[in-house]
Wavefront OBJ file of the C-alpha trace (Angstrom):
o trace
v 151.416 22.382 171.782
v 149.392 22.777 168.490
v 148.967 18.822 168.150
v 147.944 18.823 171.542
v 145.458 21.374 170.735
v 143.309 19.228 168.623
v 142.871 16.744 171.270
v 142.259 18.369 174.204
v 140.767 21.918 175.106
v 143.432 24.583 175.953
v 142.339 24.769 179.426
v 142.802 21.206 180.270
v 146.432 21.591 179.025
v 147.525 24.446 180.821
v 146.671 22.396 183.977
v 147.964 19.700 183.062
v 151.191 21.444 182.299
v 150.817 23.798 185.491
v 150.502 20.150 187.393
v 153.767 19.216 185.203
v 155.613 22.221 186.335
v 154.547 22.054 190.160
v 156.117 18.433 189.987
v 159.413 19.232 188.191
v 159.572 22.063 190.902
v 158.889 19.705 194.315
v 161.733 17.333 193.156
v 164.514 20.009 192.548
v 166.315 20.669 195.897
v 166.702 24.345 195.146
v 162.650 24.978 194.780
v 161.162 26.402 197.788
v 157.967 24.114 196.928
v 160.333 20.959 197.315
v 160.473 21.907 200.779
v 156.708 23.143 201.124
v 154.891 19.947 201.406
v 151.620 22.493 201.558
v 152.380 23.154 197.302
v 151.632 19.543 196.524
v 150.427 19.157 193.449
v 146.988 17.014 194.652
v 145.830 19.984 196.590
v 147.034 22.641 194.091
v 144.225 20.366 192.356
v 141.946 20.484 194.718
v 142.162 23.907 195.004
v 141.443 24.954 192.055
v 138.680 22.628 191.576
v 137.309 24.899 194.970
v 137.874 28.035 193.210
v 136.036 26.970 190.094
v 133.183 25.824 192.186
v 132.715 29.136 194.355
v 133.422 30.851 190.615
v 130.393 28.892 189.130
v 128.091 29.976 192.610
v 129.188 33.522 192.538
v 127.726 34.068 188.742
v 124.948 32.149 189.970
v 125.039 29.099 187.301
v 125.756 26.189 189.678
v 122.084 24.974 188.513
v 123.387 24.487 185.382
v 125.655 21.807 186.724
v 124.825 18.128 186.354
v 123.781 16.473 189.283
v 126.196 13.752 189.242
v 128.582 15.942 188.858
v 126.971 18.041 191.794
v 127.873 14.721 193.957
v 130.937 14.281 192.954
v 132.207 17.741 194.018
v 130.188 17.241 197.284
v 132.097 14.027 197.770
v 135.269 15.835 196.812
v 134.759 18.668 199.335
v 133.434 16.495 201.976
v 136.537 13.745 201.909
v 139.839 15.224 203.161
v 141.726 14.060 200.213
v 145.320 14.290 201.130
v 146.995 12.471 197.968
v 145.700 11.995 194.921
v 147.187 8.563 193.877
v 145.095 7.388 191.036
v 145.451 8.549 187.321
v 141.859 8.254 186.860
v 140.537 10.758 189.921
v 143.108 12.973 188.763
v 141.559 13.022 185.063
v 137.879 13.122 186.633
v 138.962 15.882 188.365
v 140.396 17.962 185.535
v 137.004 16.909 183.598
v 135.134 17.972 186.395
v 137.106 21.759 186.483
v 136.526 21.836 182.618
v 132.824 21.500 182.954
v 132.238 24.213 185.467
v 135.202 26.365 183.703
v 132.540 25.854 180.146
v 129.532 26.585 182.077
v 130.713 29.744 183.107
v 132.333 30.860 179.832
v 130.370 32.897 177.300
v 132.532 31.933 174.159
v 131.636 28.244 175.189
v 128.027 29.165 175.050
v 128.341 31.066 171.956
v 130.177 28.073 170.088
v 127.448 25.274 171.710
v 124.647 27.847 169.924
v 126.736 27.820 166.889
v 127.112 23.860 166.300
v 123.222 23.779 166.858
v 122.166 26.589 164.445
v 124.562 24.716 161.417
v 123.014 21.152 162.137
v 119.907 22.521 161.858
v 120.853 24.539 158.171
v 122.626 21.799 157.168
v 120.425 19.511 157.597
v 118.008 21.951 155.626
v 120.368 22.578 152.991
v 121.148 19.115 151.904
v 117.408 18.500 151.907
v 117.131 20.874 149.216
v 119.476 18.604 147.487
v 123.223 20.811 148.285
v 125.891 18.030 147.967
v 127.996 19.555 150.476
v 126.191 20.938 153.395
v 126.908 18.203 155.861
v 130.990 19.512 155.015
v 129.426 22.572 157.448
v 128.690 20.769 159.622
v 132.717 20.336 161.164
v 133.409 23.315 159.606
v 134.622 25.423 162.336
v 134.424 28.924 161.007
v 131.090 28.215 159.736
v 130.242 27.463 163.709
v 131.751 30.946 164.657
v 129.915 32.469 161.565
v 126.534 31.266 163.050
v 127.216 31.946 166.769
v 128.100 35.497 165.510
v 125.538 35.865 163.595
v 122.517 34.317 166.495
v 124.672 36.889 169.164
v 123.858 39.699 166.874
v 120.392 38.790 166.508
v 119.652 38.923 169.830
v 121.428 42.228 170.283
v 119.539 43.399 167.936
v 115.993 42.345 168.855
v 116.941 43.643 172.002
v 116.892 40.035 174.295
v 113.411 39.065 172.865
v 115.349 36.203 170.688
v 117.085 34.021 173.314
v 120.551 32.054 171.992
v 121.454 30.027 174.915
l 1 2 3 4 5 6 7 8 9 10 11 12 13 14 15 16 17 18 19 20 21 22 23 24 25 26 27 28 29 30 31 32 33 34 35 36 37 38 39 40 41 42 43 44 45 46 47 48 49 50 51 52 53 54 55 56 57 58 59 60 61 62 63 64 65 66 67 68 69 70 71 72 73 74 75 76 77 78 79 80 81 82 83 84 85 86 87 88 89 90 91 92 93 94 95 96 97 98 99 100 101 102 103 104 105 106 107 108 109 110 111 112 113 114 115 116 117 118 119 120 121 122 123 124 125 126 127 128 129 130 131 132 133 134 135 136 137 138 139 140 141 142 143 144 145 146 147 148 149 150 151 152 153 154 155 156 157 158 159 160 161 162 163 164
């Protein structure tokens, strides 16, 4: 799981492995969702990708949302999909649930400040001629130090300095 981890974002495996574990449930004869054709695994899929979407409208951020990938979820909600058979809507899909999921998520929004602020002082730094500030760059506790550091900023200029 830790190789996988580098990869891919944690929430994209856990449904991918929650899609893994529906499927080695519906084809063992004891499972009660081998005989509950309502479990499938395409609408357990499409059912979260529902939840996400009314979670993303209920904080009120859905105008943060792309527009393309606006249509896509409009397509997806307005098509009765009863079978997802290709690979690649499947993995558009789990994009598309990762998106809103980030959107929604302050740590996301946090880290996105974070990369920004060490571009920008790395970039400054090795003007000033330091040999390794594009090293901070990637340097992923460097990103937390900075989205710390903006978060307390604003907390402590009371919301006049805006982050994200």
């Amino acid at each position: 799981m830790k190789c996988l981890s580098r990869h891919y974002p944690l929430s994209e495996i856990k449904i991918y492995i929650r899609l893994a574990e529906t499927y080695i449930k519906m084809f063992d004869s004891s499972s009660r969702l081998s005989k509950d054709p309502l479990r499938d695994p395409n609408l357990i899929l499409l059912e979260e990708l529902k939840n996400t979407v009314l979670h993303v409208k209920r904080v009120r951020k859905w105008f943060l949302v792309n527009p393309l990938t606006k249509a896509f979820i409009k397509a997806c909600m307005v098509v009765k999909i009863v079978k997802v058979k290709s690979i690649l809507l499947m993995k558009v899909i789990i994009k598309t649930i990762r998106e809103l999921k980030q959107i929604v998520s302050q740590e996301y929004r946090l880290v996105e400040a974070g990369i920004r602020e060490a571009w920008k002082l790395s970039k400054l730094a090795s003007s000033w001629g330091h040999e390794k500030a594009s090293e901070w760059r990637n340097n992923r506790s460097y990103i937390i130090l900075q989205a710390l550091t903006l978060q307390w900023l604003a907390r402590l200029f009371g919301g006049v300095m805006k982050i994200m």
